[in-house]
DSSP file (Angstrom, degrees, kcal/mol; ACC not computed):
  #  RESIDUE AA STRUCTURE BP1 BP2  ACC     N-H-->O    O-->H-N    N-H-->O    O-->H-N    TCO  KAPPA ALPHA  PHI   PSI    X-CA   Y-CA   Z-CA
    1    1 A X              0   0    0      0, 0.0     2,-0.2     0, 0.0     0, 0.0   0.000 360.0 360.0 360.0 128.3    0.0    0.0    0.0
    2    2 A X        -     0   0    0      1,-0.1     2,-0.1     3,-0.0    23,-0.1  -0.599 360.0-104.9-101.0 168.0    1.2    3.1   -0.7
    3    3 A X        -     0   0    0     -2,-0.2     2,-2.3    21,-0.2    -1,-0.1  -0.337  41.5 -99.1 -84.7 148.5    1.4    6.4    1.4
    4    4 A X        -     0   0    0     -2,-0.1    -1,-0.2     1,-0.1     2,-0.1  -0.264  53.3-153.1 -53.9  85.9   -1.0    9.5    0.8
    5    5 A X        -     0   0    0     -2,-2.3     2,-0.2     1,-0.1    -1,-0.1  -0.217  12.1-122.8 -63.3 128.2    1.7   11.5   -1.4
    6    6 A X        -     0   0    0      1,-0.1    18,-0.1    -2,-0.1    -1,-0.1  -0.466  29.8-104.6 -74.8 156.9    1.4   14.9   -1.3
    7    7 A X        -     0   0    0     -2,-0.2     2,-1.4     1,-0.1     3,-0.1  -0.438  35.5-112.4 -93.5 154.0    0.8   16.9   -5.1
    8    8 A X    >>  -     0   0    0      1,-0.2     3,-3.0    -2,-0.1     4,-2.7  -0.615  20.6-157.3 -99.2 106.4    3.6   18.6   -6.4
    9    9 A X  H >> S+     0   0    0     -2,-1.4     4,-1.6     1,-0.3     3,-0.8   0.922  93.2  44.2 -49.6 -58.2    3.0   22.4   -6.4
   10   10 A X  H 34 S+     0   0    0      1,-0.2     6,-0.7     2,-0.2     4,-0.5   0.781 115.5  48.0 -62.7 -11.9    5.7   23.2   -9.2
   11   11 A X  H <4 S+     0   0    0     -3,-3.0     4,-0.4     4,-0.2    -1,-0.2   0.801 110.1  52.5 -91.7 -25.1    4.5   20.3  -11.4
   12   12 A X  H X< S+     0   0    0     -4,-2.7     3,-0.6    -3,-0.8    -2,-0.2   0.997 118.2  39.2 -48.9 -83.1    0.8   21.6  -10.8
   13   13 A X  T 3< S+     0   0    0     -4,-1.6    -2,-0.2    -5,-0.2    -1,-0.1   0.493 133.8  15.9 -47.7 -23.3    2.1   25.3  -12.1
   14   14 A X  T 3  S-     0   0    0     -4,-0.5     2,-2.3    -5,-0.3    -1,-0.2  -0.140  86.0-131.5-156.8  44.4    4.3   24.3  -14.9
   15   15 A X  S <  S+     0   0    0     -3,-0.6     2,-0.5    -4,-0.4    -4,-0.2   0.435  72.3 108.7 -27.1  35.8    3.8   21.2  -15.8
   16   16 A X  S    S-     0   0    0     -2,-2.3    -2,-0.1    -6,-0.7    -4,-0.1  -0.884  72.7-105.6-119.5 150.2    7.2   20.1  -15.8
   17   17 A X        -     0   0    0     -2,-0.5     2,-0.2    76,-0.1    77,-0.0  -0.301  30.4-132.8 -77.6 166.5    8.5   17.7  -12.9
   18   18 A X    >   -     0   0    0     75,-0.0     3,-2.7     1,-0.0    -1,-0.1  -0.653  26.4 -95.5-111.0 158.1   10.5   18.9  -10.3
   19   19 A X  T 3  S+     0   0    0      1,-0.3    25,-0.2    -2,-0.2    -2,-0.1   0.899 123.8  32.4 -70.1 -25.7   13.7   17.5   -8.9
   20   20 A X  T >  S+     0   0    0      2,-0.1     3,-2.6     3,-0.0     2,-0.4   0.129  79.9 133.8-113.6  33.2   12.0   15.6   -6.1
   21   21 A X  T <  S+     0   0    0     -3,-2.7   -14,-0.0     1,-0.3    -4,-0.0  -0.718  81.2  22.1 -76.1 136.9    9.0   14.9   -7.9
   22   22 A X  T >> S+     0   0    0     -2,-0.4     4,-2.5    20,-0.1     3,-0.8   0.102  90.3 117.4 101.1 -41.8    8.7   11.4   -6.9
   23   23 A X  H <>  +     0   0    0     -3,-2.6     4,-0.8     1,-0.2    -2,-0.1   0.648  67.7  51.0 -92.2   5.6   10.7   11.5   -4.1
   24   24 A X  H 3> S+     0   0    0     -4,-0.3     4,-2.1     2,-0.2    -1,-0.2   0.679 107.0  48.9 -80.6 -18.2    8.4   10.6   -1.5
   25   25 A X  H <>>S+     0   0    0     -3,-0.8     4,-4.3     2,-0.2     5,-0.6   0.950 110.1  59.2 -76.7 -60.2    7.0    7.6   -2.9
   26   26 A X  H  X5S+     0   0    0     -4,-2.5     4,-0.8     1,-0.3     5,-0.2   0.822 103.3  51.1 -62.2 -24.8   10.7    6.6   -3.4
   27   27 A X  H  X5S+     0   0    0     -4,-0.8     4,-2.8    -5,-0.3    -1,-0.3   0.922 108.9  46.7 -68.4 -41.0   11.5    6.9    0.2
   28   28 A X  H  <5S+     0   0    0     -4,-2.1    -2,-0.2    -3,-0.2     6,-0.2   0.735 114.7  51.7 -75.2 -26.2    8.7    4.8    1.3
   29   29 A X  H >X>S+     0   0    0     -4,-4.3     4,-2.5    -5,-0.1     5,-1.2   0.780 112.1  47.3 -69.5 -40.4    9.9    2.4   -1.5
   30   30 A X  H ><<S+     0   0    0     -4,-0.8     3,-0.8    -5,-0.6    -2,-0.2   0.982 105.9  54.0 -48.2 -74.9   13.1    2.6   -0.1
   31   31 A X  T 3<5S+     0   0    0     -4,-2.8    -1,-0.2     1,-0.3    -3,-0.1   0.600 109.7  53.2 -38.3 -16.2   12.1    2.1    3.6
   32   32 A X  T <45S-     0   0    0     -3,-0.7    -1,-0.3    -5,-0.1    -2,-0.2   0.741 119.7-110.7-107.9 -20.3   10.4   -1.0    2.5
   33   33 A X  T <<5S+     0   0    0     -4,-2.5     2,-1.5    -3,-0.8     3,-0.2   0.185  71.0 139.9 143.3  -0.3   13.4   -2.3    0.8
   34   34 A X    >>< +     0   0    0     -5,-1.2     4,-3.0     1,-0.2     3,-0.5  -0.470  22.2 172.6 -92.6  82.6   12.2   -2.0   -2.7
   35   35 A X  H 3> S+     0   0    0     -2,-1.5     4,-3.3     1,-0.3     5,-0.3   0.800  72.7  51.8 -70.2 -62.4   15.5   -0.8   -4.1
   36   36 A X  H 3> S+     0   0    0     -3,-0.2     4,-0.6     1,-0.2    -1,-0.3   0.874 108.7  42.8 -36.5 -68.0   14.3   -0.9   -7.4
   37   37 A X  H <> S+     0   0    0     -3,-0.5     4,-1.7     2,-0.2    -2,-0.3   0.684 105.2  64.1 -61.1 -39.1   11.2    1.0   -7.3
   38   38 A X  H  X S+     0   0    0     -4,-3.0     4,-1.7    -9,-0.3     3,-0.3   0.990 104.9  47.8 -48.0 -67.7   12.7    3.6   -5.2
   39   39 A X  H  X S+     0   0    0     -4,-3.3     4,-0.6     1,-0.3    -2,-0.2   0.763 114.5  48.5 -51.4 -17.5   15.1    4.3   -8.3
   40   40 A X  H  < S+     0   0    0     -4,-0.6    -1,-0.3    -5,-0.3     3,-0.3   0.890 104.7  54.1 -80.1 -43.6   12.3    4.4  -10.5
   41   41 A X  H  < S-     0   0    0     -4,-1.7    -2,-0.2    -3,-0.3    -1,-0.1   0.920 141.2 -29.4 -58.6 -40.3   10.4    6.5   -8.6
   42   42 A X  H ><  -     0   0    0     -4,-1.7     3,-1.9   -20,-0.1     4,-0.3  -0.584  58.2-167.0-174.3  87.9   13.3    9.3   -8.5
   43   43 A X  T >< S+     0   0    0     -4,-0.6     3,-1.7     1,-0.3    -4,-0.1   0.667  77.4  81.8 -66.3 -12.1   16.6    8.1   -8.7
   44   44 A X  T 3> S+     0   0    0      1,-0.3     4,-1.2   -25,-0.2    -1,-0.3   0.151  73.6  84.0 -91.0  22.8   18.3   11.1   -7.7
   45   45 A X  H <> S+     0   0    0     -3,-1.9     4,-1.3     2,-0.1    -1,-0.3   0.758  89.7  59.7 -93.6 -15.0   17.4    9.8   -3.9
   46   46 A X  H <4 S+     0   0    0     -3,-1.7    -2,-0.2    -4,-0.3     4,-0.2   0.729 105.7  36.8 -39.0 -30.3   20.5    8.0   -4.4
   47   47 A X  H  > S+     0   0    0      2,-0.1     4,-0.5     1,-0.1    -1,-0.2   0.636 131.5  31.2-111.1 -27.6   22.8   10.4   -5.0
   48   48 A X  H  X S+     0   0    0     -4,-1.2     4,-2.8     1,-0.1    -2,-0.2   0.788 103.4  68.9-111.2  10.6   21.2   12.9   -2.4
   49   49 A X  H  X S+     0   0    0     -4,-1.3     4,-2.0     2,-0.2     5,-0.2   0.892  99.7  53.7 -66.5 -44.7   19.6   10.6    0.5
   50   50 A X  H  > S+     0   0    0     -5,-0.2     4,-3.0     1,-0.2    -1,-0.2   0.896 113.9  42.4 -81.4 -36.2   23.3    9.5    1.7
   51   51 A X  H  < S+     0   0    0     -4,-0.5    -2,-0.2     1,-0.2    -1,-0.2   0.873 108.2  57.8 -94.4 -24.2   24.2   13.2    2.1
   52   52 A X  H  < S+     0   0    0     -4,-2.8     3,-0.4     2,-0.2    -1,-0.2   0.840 107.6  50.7 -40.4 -50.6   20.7   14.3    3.8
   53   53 A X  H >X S+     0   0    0     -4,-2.0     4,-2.7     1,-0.3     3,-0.9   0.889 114.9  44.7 -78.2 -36.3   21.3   11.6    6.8
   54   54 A X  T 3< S+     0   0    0     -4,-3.0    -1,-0.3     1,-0.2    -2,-0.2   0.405 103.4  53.4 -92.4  29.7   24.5   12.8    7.4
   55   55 A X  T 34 S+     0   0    0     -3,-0.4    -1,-0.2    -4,-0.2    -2,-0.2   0.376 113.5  48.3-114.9   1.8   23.9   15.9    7.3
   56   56 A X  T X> S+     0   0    0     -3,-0.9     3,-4.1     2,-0.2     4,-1.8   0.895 107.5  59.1 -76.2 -54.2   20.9   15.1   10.2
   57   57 A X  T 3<>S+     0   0    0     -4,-2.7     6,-2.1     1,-0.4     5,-0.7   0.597 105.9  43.9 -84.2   7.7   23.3   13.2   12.0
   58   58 A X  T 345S+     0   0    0      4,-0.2    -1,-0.4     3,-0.2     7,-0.2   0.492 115.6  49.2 -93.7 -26.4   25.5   16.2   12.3
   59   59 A X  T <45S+     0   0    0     -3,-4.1    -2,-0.2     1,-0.1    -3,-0.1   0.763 113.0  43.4 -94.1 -18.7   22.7   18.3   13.2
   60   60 A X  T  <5S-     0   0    0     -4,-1.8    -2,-0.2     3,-0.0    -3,-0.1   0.672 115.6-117.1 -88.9 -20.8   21.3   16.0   15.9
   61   61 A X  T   5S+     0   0    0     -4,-0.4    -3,-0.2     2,-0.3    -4,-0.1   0.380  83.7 123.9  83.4  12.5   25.0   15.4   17.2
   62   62 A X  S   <S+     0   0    0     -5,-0.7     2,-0.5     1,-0.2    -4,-0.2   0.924  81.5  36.7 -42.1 -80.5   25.2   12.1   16.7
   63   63 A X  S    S-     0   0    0     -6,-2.1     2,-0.6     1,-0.1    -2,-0.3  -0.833 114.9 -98.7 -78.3 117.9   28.7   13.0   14.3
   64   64 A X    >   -     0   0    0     -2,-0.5     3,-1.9     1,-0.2     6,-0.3  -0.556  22.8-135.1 -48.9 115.9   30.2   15.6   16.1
   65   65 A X  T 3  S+     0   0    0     -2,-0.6     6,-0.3     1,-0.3    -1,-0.2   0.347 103.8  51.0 -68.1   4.2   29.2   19.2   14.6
   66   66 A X  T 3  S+     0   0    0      4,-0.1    -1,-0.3     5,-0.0     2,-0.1   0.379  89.0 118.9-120.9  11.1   33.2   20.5   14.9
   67   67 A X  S X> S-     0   0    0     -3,-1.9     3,-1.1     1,-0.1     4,-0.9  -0.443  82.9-118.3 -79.3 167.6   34.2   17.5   13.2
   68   68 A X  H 3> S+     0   0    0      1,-0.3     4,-2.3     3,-0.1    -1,-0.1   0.862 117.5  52.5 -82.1 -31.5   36.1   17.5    9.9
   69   69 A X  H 34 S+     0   0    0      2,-0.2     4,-0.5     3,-0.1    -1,-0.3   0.669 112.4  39.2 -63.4 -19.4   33.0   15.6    8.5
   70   70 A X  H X> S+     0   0    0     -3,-1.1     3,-3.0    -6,-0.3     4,-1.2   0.866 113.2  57.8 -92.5 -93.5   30.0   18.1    9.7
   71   71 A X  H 3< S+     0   0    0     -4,-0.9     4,-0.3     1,-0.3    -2,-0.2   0.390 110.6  46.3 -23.2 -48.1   32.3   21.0    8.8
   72   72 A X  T 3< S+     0   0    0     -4,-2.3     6,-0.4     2,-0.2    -1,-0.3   0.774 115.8  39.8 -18.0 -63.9   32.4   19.3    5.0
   73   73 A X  T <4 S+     0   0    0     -3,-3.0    -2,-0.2    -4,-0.5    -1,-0.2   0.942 118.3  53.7 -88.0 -48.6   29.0   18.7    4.4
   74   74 A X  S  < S+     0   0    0     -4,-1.2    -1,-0.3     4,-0.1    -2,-0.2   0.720  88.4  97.6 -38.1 -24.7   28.5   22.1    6.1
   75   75 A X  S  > S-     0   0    0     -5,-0.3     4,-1.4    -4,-0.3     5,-0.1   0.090  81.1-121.0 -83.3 172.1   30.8   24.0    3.9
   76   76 A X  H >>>S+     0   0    0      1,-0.2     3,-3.7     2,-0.2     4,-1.7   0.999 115.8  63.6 -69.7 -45.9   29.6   26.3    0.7
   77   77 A X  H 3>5S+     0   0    0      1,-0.3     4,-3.0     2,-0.2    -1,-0.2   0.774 106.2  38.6  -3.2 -71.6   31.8   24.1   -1.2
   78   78 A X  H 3>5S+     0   0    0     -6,-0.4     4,-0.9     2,-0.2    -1,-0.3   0.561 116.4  52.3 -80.1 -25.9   29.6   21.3   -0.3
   79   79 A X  H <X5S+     0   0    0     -3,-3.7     4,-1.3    -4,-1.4    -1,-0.2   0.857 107.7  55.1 -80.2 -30.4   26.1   23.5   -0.7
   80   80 A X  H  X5S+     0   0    0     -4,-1.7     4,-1.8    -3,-0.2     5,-0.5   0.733 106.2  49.0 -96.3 -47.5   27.1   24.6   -4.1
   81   81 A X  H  X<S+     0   0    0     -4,-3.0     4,-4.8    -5,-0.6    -1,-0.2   0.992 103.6  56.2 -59.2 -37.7   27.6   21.3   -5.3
   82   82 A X  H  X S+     0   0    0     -4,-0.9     4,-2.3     2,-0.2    -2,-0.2   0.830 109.2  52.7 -52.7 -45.7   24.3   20.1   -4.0
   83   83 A X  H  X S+     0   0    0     -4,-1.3     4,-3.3     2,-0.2     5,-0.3   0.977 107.5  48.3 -40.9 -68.2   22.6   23.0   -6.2
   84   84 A X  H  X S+     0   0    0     -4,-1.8     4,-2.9     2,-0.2    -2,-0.2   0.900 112.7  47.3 -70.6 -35.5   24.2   22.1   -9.0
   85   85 A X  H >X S+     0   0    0     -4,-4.8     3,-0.8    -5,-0.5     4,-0.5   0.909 119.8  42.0 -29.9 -90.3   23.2   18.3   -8.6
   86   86 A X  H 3< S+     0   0    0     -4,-2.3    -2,-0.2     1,-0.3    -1,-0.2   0.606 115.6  43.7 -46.5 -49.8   19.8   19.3   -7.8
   87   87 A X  H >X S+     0   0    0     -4,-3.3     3,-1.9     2,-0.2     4,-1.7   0.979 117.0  55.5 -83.8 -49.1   19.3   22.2  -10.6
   88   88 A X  H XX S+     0   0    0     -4,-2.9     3,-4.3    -3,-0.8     2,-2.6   0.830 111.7  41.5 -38.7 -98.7   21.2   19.4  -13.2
   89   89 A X  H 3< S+     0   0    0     -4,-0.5     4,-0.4     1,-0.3    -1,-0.4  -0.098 105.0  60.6 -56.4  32.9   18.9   17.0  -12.5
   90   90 A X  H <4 S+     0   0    0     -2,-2.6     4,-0.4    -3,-1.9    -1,-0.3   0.462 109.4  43.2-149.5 -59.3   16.1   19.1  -12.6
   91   91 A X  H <X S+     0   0    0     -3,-4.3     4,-1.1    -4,-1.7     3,-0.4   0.929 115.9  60.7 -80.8 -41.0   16.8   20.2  -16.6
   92   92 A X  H >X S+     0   0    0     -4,-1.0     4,-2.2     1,-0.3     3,-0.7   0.799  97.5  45.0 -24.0 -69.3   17.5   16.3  -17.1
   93   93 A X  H 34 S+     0   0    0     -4,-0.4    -1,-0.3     1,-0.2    -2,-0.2   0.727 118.5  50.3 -77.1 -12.1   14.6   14.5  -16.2
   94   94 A X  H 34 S+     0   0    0     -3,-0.4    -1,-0.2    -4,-0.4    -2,-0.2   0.694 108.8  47.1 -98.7   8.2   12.8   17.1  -18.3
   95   95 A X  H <<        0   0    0     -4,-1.1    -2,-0.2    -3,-0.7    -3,-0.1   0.790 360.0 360.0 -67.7 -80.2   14.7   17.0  -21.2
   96   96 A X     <        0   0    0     -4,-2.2    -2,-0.1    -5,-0.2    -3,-0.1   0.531 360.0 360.0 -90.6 360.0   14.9   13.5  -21.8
């Protein structure tokens, strides 16, 4: 069964998807193990899912927040990539 997904305002407005359109459904396919279906759903929770938890567990203190790893993820360096992921795959999936 799947979860009540919420609609996606920018695909609603423009009809073109949005990076994370998808990406709830692909978490809850994730969470159930369905690896597959996740990547279908939105693949680009692959590439940002890993950097999301740690960037929790750095906020929750889990990874200590003065460590060289929080500082990383923290850094613009590290923000400015994420953008450009995010804005890339953005023109991708609606291109091809």
């Amino acid at each position: 069964m799947e979860p009540l997904a919420l609609r996606c305002i920018v695909k609603a407005v423009t009809g073109y998807d949005c990076p994370f359109c998808g990406f709830q459904r692909s978490m809850y396919a994730l969470f159930q193990g369905e690896f597959k279906e996740a990547f279908l759903y939105n693949p680009y929770i692959y590439i940002l899912s890993p950097y999301i938890v740690l960037l929790l567990l750095c906020a929750i203190g889990i990874i200590p927040q003065d460590s060289k790893l929080c500082r990383a993820l923290y850094s613009r360096t590290s923000i400015v990539i994420a953008a450009v992921l995010t804005v890339s795959w953005w023109i991708i999936r609606n291109v091809i």
